[in-house]
N, C-alpha and C positions, 0 to 999 in steps of 0.2 A: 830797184834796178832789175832788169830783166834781162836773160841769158845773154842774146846780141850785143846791150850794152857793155857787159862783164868779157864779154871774148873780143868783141868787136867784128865790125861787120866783115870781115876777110876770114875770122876762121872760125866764125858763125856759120856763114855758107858753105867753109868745108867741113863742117858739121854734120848739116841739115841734108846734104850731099850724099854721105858717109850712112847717116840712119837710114834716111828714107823714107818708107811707109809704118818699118816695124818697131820704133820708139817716138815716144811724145814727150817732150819739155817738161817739167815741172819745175818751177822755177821758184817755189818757197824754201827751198834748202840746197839748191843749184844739183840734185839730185836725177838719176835718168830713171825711166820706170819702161819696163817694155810695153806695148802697147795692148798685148792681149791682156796684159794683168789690170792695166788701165779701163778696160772694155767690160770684164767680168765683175771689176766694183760697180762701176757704173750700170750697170743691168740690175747687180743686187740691190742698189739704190733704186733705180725705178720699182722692181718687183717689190721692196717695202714700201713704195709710196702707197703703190697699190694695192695692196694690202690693209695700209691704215682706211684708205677711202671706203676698200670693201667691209670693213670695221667696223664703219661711222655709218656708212649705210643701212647694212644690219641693224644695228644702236638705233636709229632713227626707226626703221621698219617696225621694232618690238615696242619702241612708243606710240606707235599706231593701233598696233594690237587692242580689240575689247573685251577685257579679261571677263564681262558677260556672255557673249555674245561664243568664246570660241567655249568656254563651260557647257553653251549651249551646244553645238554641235560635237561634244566631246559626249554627253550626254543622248542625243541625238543617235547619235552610231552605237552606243553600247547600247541602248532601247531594239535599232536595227537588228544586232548577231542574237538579240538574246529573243526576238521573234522568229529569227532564221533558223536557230535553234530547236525553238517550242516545234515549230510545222516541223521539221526533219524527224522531231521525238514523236510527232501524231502520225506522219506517216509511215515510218519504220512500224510502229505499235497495228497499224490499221491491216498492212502488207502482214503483218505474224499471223494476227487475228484470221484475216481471209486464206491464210494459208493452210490455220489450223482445222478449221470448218471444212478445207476441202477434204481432207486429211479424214475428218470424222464421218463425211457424206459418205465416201469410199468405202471405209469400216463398218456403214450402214447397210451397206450393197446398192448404193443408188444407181441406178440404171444411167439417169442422168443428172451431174451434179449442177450443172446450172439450174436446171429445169427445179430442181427439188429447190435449188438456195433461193432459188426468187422466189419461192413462197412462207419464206423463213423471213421474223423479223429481226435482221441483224443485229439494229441496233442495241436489242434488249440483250444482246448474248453479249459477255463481256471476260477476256481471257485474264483469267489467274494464273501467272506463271504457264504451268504447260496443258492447265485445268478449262474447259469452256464451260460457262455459266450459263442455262439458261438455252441448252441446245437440245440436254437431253429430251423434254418432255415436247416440245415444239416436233419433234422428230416421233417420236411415239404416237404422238395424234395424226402427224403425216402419215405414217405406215398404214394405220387401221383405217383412217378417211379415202389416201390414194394408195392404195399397196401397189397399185398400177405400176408404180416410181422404182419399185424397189426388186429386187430379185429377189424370186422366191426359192427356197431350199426344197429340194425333190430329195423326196424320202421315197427309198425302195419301197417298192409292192412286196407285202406278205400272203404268201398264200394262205387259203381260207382254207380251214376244214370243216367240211358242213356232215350232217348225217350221215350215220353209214359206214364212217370213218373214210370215206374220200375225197383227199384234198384235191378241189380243180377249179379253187379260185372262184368257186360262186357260180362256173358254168352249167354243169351238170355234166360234165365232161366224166364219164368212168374214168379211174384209176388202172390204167395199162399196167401198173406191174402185181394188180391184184391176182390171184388164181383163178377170179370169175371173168376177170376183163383182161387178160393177158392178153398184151398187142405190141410186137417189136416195132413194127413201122410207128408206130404213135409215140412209143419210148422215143424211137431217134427223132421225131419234130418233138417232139414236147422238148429234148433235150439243143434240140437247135435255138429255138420260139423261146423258150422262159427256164435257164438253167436252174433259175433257184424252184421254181416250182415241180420241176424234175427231180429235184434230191427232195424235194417235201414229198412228195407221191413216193419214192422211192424208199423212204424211213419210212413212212407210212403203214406199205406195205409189208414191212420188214426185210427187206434186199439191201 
């Protein structure tokens, strides 16, 4: 028997009148439920259906799966990072190496470091920690074959003491502050021109 029949059709209507929109019948225990609370099960209901579906799908999906095939590409990719890897570990390594050889050209006094590295064979040099292998002796044959490459150290000039006991450097130039050659103007060039050879004339002659 359903609600209408139990009230009858007069105050069924002013019932149905009375609620409205915001209750709905339920009519297994002659019971009123409001309508929002009606609407929020029935949502939760659909949302579990769908859920089981997305469930069953999934379930279905991983029986598709070939447990060969994805072994292989799981294999596949760690082959990838562990190549990705190795290069990053050879170029990090390569970038030290070329860093350290600039480093020792410089040390060398190379005039120009490209110029000298391109005749070096890199390959054979090979860096031990913060040690290069294999660079000293390539570099010791460069200096003496091309010293061109390399800056040379200027060593002061010493004066010569020749015969006579007057130092003047090999010219034949007298000794200004001798007693036989005493000359002020040539002490003050000699001492403009070549100081060290000024204080050498000037021990010399004992002044």
């Amino acid at each position: 028997m359903d609600l209408k029949e139990l009230l009858g059709e007069e105050l069924y209507n002013q019932v149905i009148e009375k609620a409205g929109d915001k209750k709905i019948a339920v009519v297994s225990d002659g019971n009123w439920f409001p309508k929002e609370k009606f609407d929020t099960v029935n949502n939760e209901n659909k949302s579990l259906k769908q859920q089981v579906k997305d469930r069953d799908k999934q379930l279905n999906d991983l029986k598709d799966v070939d447990p060969e095939k994805l072994q292989q590409e799981i294999t596949d990719l760690q082959q990838a990072n562990k190549d990705k890897d190795k290069e990053h570990q050879e170029q990090t390594a390569k970038q030290q190496k070329e860093f350290a050889i600039e480093l020792a050209l410089r040390d060398a006094n190379a005039l120009n470091t490209k110029a000298v590295k391109a005749l070096l064979d890199t390959d054979s040099i090979k860096l031990d920690g913060e040690t290069l292998l294999g660079l000293d002796d390539q570099l010791k044959t460069l200096q003496e074959s091309d010293a061109y490459l390399f800056k040379q150290e200027q060593k002061p000039n010493s004066p010569t003491i020749v015969a006579g006991g007057n130092p003047n450097g090999g010219t034949g130039t007298p000794n200004p502050f001798s007693k036989e050659s005493w000359n002020l103007t040539e002490q003050g060039k000699l001492f403009k021109e070549n100081p060290e050879l000024y204080k050498a004339m000037k021990a010399q002659a004992g002044k």
